[in-house]
Structures are given as C-alpha cells and as structure tokens.
N, C-alpha and C positions, 0 to 999 in steps of 0.2 A: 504493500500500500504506500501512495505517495504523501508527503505528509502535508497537508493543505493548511493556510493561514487560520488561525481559530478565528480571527477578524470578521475573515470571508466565510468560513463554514457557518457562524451567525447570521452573516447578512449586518454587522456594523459597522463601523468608521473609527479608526483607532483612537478617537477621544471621544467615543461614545460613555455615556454616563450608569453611572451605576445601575438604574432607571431602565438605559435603554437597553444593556444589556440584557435584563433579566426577562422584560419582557417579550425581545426577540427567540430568547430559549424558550418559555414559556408557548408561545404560537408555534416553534419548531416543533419540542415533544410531543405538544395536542397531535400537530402532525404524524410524526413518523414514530411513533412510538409501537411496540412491535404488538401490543395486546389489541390496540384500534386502528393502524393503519394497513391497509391491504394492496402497497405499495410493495413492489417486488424488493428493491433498496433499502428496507424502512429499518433493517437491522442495522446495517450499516451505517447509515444517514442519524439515528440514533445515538449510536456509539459517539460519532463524528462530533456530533452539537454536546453531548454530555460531557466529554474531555474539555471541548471549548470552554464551557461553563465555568467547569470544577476549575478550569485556572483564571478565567476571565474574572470571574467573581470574588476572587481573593486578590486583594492588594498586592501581598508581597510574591505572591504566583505572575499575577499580570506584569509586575515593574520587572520579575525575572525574564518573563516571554518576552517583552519589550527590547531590553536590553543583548540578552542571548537568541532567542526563538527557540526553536523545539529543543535545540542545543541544551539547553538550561536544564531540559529532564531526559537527556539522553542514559543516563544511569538508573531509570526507574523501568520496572520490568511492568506489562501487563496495557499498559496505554495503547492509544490508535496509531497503527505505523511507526512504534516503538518510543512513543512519546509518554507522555504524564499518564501516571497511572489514576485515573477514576473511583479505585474501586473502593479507596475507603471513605469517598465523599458521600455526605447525607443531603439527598435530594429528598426527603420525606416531606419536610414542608411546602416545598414548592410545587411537588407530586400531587399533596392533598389539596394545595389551593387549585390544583389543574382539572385534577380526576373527584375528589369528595376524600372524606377524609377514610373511608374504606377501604385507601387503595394504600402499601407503603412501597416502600424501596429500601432495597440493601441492605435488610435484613432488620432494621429499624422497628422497634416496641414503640407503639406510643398505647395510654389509656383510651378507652373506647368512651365517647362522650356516654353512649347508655349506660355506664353504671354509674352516673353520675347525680345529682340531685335536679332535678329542673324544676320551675316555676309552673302551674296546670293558667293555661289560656284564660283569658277574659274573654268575656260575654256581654252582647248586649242585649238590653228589653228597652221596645219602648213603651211609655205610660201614657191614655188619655186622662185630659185634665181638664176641669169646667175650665169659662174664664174665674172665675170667682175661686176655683180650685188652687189654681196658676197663683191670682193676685195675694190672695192672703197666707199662703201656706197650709198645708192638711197633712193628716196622715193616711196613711193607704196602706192596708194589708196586700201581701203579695204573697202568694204563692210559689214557692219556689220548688226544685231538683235541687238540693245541694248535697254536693260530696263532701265527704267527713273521714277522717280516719277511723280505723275501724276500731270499736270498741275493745274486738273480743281478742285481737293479736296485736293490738295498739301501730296500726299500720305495718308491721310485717307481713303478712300474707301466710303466717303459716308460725309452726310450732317445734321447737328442737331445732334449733339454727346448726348448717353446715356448712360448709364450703363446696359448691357447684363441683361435684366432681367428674363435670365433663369440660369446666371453662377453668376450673381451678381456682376459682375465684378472679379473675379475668374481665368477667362482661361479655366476652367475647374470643372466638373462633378463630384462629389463624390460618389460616393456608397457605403454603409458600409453592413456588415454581423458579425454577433454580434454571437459567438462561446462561449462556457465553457471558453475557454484562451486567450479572450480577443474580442477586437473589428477590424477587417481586413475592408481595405478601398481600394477601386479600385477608381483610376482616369483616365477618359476620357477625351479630347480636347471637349471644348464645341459646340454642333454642329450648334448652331445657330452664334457665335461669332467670331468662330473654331478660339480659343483661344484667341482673343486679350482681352476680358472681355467688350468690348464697343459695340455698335450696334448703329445704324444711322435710321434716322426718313427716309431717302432717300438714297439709294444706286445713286452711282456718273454710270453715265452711259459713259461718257470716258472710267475706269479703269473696270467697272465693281464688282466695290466693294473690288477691290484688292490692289487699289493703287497703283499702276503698269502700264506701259503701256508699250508695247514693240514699237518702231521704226525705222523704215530701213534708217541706216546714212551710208554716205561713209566718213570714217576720212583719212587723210593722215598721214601716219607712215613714221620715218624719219628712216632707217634701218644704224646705224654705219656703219665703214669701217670695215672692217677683220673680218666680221661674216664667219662662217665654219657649215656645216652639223652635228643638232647637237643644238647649242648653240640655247637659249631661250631669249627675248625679252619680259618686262612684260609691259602693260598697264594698269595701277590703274583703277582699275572702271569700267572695259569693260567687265565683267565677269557674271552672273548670279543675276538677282535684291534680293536684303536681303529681310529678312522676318520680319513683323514689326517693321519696320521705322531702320534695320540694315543695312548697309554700304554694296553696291553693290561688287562681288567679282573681281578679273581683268582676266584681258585675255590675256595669254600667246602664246604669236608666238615664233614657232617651224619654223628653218629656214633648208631647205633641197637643199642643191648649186650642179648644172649640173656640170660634169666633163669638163675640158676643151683640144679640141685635142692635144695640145701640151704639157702644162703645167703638171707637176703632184705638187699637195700640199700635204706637211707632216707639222702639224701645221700650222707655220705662214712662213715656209722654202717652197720656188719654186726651183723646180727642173725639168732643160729642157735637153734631149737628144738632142746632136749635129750630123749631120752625115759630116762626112770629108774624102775627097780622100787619095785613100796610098800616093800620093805624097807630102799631107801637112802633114799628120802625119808625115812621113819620113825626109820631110826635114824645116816642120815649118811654118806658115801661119799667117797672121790675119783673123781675122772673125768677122761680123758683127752680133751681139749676139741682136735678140729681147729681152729685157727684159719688163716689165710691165708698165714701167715709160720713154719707149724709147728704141731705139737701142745703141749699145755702141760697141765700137771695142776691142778683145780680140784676146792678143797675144798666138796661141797655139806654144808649145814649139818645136821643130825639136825630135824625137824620142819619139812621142806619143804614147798610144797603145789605144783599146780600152778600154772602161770601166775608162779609168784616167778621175779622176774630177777635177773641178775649184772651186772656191767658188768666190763670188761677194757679196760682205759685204755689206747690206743693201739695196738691190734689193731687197728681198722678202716682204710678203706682210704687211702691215704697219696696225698693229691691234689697232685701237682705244680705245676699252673697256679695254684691257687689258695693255696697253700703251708700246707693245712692238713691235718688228719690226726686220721683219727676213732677211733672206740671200736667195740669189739665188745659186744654184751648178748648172753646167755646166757638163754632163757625154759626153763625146767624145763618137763616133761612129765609126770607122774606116768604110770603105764600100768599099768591095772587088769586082771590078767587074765581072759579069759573062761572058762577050764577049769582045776578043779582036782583034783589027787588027793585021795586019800579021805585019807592024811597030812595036807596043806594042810590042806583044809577043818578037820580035826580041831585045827589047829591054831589058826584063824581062829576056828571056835567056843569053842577055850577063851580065845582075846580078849575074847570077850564077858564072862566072870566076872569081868573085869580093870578097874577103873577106866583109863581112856587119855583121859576126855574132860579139855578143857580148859577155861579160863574163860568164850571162845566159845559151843562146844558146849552148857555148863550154862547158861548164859544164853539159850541157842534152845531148848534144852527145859524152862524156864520159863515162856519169851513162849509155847510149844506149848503149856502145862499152863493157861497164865490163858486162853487165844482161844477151850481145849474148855470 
C-alpha cells in the first residue's frame, strides 16, 4: 500500500481546525464504515480515515506528521502502509455520537444508560374553566392515573435481590466481532434484567416486577385567580412514573376559559359595551355599570357618541400569578331606535329648526358644499 497524505485521505487543508477535522472523519466513517457501507473499498477506505484521525486529532501526533510525515511512525508496527499504529486509539465517543450509543469500538466498556436512574415524562391535561372560574380562582377535583412506587417491594420489582446473572450486573449485553481493524462491540439492554443488572429470587406481584403501580386518585387543584386560555399550571410529581428508582415526571394543566356574554378580556383589561338612548348621550346620564367586583355608578358625559370609552382603574381582572391587576373600559353604545310615535317623531322634526350642529358637523357641510 502507498502511503497517502492523512490531509488528503480526510478531505482537509493542513491548517484545518480542530473542528474541521473531526467533522470531516465523522461524514467519512458514517460512510465507509464496514458494518453500513456496501462499498467494495469501505474496509480499506476505513482503515485509511481512522489512522488519519488517530494522528490528526492529537497535537503532539499532528506537529510530529507535520514536521517528519509518515516518517515520524515508521517504527510503529500495525498502521496503514506501515504507518501509525491505530489500534490502541478510543474512537468510542465519536462512534457513539455517529452510530447511538449501542455501538462501541476497540474493545471499549462504557455503562449502559439503562441501568441508570431516569426522570418518568410529563404530561399534559387540559382544564375547562367558566369565565368567573378563570377570574376568581376555584378548586377543581381531578381525576387522575398516577404512578406511585410500589408499596409492597418499595419500588424494586421483586424480593431477595441478586445480581443479573446473565448481564452480571451490567445492564447490559455485549457482543463483540473481532475484524483486521480492530474489535466492534454491540450492546443490548439485558433481557432478563432489561437493564437494571439485579434480578429477584421473586417477582412482587403488586407491581409486577416493575415497581410501579398505577392508581386512580382524585386530588384537588387549587386553580389561582386570573388564569387566561392558554396559561399552564404545573404539579411536581403527577407526571409519568421514572425508570429505575428516577423521580416521577409532573403534570401540566393547560387551562382553556368559556367566553363570557358580556364581558370581552384582553389580558388582565375587561372591556364591556354599554348601550344608551340618544337622549342620555345627548344630554348626559348616570348608569349603573356591572363590573366584576359589583355594580358602580358612572357618570356618562352630555354629548357622547358612540364608540367613546371610559376607563375604571382597577376593575379589571386581578391576576394572582402575575401580581398585576387590570382596568375595566366602558365603550358607549349609542342605540338609534327603529320605530317611532307620531309624539317622537314630532319631536325629532322640530330638532330640525334647532341649531345642535357642532364645529365638526359645520365643517363636513362645508367640505359637502365646496366637493358639489
């Protein structure tokens, strides 16, 4: 074999970075690596990138190739075309971030994350909520599926603890395959264990071996004031049970609030449409304003129109979580009616003799009187 630049067998530029090197190896192996690719060359081509690496990747390896080239390892037995020997580099991490962490290389232990403790998932629900549910705060029984460790093996799965004696206590399954370039290791979750590495003279017949047991509870949920369509509520621990002896996940309530017939919410601001006769617009009223916390009396002013707002400082809805607290706006209505008596109308037409326009008014039937 010829012995080809490591540079070039990469595909980089001799002041490529630590960076680019690895990521270059990384897209070669996925390549030509002998378990996935079905490339006639891929053993070779393999070999070829992994020598690169194993010097490229080490400082004091690269300044030696730098300075000498293959020369520098010409006294190491076993390398590609009688160069740097590979064999005792650990490519296991790089392997695992390429392939999953199933896969090792060159003979490399590493612990099997399943014997390990994990966290059990969160969950979401969501909740309907009146508006009057939403604004004020309630409590609400819920129904739940919760997983609990088990009473009767206090989360072991079983009785007379052993050591897995098909994983060793392990977790897991090795398999090796012993190639020209080295030693490849597949690991599997052990299926007697399925991964904890312990096994039990008796399985717990409670949990079934699981440690686990699921229960039908109703808890009561204390729901804050000024929740909104939308906002999340978590409860620690109500989530999906963990996986050896790891901390249950929680469960998130998702709260969904009814619209209400009068009221509109924007944020934590209430906003109600009033409807009032031409006559209090015209000549001014009080009105007796529901608000949320009460009714209140509110002076509308003599030449309202519609569409004019009010504001009511701190009427709206009083948000707990967020510790802020809104306004209510008041939009006027005017309401023109459709039928009048023969009085009314009699009334309305002797408006007409009456000057009522205003600066507005005489200024739009000006711009009328210049456009005809």
């Amino acid at each position: 074999m010829s012995k080809k630049d490591y540079y070039e067998v990469l595909g980089v530029s001799k002041d490529a970075t630590e960076a680019e090197i690895k990521s270059a190896f990384r897209k070669l192996a996925k390549k030509y690596h002998p378990d996935v690719s079905k490339e006639a060359n891929a053993e070779e081509k393999f070999k070829e990138i992994q020598e690169a690496y194993a010097v490229l990747s080490d400082d004091a390896k690269r300044k030696q190739y730098d300075q000498f080239g293959h020369a520098a390892f010409e006294n190491a037995s076993g390398g590609y075309g009688g160069g740097f020997d590979a064999s005792g580099f650990d490519f296991s991490d790089i392997f695992d971030s390429i392939f999953g962490s199933g896969f090792g290389f060159g003979g490399s232990t590493r612990s099997s994350s399943t014997t390990r403790a994990r966290d059990g998932s969160d969950r979401l629900m969501r909740i309907n909520l009146s508006f009057e549910e939403a604004v004020f705060g309630c409590e609400k029984d819920l129904k739940l599926n919760v997983s609990e460790v088990c009473d009767e093996c206090h989360g072991k799965g079983g009785f007379e603890e052993t050591t897995c004696s098909m994983c060793h206590g392990s977790g897991t399954i090795t398999t090796e395959q012993r190639t020209l370039f080295g030693t490849f290791m597949s690991k599997t979750t052990c299926s007697k264990c399925h991964g904890k590495g312990k096994s039990y003279k008796e399985t717990c017949s409670s949990c079934h071996g699981s440690g686990v047991v699921t229960k039908n509870k109703t808890i009561t949920v204390s729901i804050p004031k000024g929740v909104d369509t939308g906002n999340r509520l978590r409860l620690s621990g109500k989530g999906e049970a963990g996986i050896n002896g790891g901390a249950n996940g929680d469960l998130y309530l998702e709260f969904v609030v009814s619209e209400h017939d009068f009221y509109q919410r924007d944020g934590d601001d209430l906003y109600l449409k009033v409807p009032i006769t031409i006559t209090e617009a015209v000549l001014g009223c009080k009105k007796e304003i529901p608000t949320i916390y009460g009714n209140i009396k509110l002076s509308i002013p003599a030449g309202s129109n519609s569409g004019d707002k009010q504001r009511i400082k701190g009427k709206g809805v009083d948000n707990e979580s967020a510790r802020t607290k809104g306004d209510m706006y008041i939009i006027l209505d005017v309401r023109i009616p459709k039928k009048l008596s023969r009085d009314q109308k009699r009334l309305f037409e002797s408006l007409n003799d009456t000057d009522l326009t205003d600066s507005k008014v005489d200024s739009f039937d000006k711009f009328t009187r210049y456009n005809d």
